[in-house]
C-alpha positions in Angstrom: 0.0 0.0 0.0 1.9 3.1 -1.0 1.2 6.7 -1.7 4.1 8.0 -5.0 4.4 11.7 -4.5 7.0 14.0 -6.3 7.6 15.8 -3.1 6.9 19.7 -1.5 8.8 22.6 -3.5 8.6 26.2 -3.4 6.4 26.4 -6.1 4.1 23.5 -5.6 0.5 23.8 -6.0 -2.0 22.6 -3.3 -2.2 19.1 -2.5 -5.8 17.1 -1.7 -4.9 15.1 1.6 -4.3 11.4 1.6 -4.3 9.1 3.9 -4.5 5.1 3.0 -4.0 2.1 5.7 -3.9 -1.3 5.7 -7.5 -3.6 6.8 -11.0 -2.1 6.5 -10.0 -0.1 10.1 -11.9 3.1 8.5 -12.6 5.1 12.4 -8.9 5.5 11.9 -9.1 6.6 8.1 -11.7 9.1 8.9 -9.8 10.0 12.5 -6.4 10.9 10.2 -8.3 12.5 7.6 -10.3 14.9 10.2 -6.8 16.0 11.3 -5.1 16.4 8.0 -8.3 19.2 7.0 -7.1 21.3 10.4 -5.6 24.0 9.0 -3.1 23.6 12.4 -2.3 20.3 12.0 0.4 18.2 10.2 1.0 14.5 8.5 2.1 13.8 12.0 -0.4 14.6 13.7 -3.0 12.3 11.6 -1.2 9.4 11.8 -0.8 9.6 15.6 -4.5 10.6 15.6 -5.4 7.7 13.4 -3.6 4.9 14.8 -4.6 5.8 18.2 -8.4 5.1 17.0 -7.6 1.7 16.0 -5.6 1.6 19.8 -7.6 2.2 21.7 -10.7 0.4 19.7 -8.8 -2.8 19.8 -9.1 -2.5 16.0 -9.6 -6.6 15.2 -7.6 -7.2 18.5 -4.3 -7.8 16.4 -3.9 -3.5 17.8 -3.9 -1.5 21.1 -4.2 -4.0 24.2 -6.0 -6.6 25.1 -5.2 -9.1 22.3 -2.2 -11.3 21.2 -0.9 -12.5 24.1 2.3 -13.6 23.8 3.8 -17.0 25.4 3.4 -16.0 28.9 0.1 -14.4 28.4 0.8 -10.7 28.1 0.4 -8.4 25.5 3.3 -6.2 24.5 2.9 -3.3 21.7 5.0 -2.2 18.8 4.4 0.8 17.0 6.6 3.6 14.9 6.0 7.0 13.7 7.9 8.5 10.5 8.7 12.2 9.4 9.1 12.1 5.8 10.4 15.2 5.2 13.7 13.7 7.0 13.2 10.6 8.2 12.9 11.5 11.6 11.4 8.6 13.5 10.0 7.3 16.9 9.5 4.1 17.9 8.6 1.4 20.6 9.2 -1.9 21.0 7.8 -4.7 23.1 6.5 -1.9 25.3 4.2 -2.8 28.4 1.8 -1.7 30.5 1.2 1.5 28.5 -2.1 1.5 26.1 -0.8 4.6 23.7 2.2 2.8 21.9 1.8 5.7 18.7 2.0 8.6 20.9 5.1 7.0 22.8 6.6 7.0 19.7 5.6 10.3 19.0 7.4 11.1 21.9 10.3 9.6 21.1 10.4 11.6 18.1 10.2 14.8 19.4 11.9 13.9 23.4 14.4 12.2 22.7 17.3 11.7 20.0 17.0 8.1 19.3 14.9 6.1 17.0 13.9 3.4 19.3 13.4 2.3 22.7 12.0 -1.2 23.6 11.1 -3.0 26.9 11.0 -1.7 30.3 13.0 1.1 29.3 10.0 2.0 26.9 8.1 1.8 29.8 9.6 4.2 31.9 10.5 6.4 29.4 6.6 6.5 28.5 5.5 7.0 32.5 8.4 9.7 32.3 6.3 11.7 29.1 3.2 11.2 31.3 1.6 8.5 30.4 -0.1 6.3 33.3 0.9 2.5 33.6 -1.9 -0.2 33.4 -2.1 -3.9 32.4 -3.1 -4.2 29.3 -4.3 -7.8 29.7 -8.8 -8.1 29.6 -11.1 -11.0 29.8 -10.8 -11.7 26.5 -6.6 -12.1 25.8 -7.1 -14.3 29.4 -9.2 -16.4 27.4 -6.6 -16.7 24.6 -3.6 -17.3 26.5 -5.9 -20.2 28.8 -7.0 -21.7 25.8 -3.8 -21.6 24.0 -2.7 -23.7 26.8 -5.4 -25.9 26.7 -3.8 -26.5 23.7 -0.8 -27.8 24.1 0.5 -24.5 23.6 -0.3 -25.0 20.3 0.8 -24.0 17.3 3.8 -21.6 18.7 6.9 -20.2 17.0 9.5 -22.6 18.6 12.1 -24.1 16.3 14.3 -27.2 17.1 13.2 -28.1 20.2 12.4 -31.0 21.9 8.1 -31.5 23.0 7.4 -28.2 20.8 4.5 -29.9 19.1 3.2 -31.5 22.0 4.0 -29.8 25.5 4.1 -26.0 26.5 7.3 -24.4 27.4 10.0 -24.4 28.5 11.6 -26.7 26.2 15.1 -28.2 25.9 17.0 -27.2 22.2 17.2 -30.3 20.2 21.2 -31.8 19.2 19.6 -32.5 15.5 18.1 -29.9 12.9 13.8 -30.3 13.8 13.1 -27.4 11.7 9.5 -27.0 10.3 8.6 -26.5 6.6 9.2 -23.7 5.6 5.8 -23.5 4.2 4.7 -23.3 7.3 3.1 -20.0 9.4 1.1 -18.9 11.7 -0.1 -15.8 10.0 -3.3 -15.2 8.3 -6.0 -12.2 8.2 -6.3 -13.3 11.8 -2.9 -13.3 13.1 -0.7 -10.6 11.9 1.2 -7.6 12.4 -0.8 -4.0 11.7 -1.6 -1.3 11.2 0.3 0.4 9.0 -0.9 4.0 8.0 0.7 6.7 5.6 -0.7 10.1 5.1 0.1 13.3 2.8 -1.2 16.8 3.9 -2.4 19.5 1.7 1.2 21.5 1.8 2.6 17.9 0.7 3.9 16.6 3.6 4.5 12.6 3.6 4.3 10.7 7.2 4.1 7.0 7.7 3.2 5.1 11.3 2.4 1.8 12.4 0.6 0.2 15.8 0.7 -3.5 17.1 0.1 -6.1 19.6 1.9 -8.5 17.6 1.7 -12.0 16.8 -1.1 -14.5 18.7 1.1 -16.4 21.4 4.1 -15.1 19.9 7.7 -15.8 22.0 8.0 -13.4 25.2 10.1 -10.5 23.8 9.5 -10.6 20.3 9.6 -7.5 18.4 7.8 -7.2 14.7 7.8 -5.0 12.1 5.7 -2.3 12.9 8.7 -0.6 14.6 11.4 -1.3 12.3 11.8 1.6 9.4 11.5 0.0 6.0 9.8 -2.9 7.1 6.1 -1.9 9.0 5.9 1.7 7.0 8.5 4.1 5.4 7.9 7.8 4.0 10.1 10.2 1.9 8.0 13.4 1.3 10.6 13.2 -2.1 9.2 10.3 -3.4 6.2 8.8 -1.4 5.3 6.3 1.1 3.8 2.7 2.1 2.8 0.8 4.6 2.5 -3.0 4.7 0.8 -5.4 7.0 1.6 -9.2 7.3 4.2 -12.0 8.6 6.6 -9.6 10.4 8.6 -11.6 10.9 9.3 -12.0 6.9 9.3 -8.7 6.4 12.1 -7.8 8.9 14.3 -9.3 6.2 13.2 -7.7 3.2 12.2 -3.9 4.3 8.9 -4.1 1.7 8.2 -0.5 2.3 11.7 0.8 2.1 12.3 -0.9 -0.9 9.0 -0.1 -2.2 9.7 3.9 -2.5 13.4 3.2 -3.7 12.3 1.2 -6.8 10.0 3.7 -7.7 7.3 1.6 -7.1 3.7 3.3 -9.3 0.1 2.3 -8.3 
């Protein structure tokens, strides 16, 4: 999902604001859009807007808390905010116990000078910018995370180890290579890493963000694509932006949305 833009200039014309994300989550579409007609607000400002909605609506319980428990049963969030007019970026990873990953991010764009901050360190940082600390854990990811176990713990993102396909963890590595096909994922329209959000405003402004709970049952301390620049979202107010939603975990490796503005890419 991409926006292709030729970029603000001196003597550019108006622009009609844009803003496209990834799943039918259209609260947050209408939420971005709202902000990008404010005559005193920015791209930035409608994708922290928008992918707040979808936060703090639980949008399809794959964002904001509450859902996708990992493998000891809490949820952990991932989100990113991108300026495109530099490249200028905030991000959290793994963070806990705060429900408003995008605007920690935000903050870390505009408090701090690093990209990222992940784990309890996210966590304080976030209490430091204000926000208050509260499980994000409901009814509803207990259910998960109880029946999961029910399960067998099953399926799970193991590899190589001994029981993984028929006990819970902990599990002993195996001596021999037990790898699974690589065919073979978890993630569907069900289980996946979003959302991914880009938005262009009327002076031609490109910003790009993402929000996640992750993967269902995914290992304790796994970080997914939705912070990582390039991979989750990417914008350059030179050329455009995109946004991708999917196995994170896949597209870690490849940076879809990075590479997607540096070939040029037309839809």
């Amino acid at each position: 999902m991409s926006i292709v833009y030729g970029g603000p200039g001196p003597t550019m014309l108006a622009t009609t604001p844009v803003v496209l994300n990834t799943w039918p989550f259209t609260a947050a579409t209408d939420r971005a859009y709202a902000e990008l007609l404010r005559p005193d607000r920015s791209a930035l400002d409608a994708i922290e807007e928008g992918c707040n909605i979808c936060e703090v609506a639980q949008c399809d319980f794959t964002v904001g808390y509450g859902g996708s428990p990992d493998s000891s049963g809490e949820t952990t969030l991932d989100a990113m905010i991108m300026d495109g007019d530099d490249q200028a970026m905030g991000a959290v990873a793994c963070l806990r116990r705060v429900k408003d990953a995008i605007r920690v991010a935000r903050r870390v764009l505009t408090h701090s000078s690093h990209s990222l901050l992940a784990g309890d360190g996210a966590l304080a940082f976030a209490k430091m910018m204000g926000f208050r600390e509260e499980s994000l854990t409901t009814p509803y990811s207990t259910k998960l995370y109880l029946e999961w176990q029910a399960n067998r713990c099953q399926p799970n993102y193991y590899r190589n180890m001994i029981n993984q396909s028929t006990a819970c963890p902990p599990y002993t590595p195996a001596s021999v290579d037990l790898a699974r096909p690589v065919s073979e994922s978890w993630i569907d329209a069900t289980n996946h890493d979003t959302i991914g959000m880009v938005a262009l405003s009327s002076a031609g402004h490109l910003a790009s963000g993402t929000s996640s709970n992750g993967a269902n049952h995914k290992i304790a301390g796994r970080v997914g694509d939705a912070p990582i620049p390039g991979a989750g979202s990417y914008a350059d107010s030179t050329k455009g932006a995109a946004a991708a939603t999917g196995d994170g975990d896949v597209m870690m490796r490849f940076l879809p949305t990075y590479q997607d503005m540096g070939n040029g890419v037309h839809v």
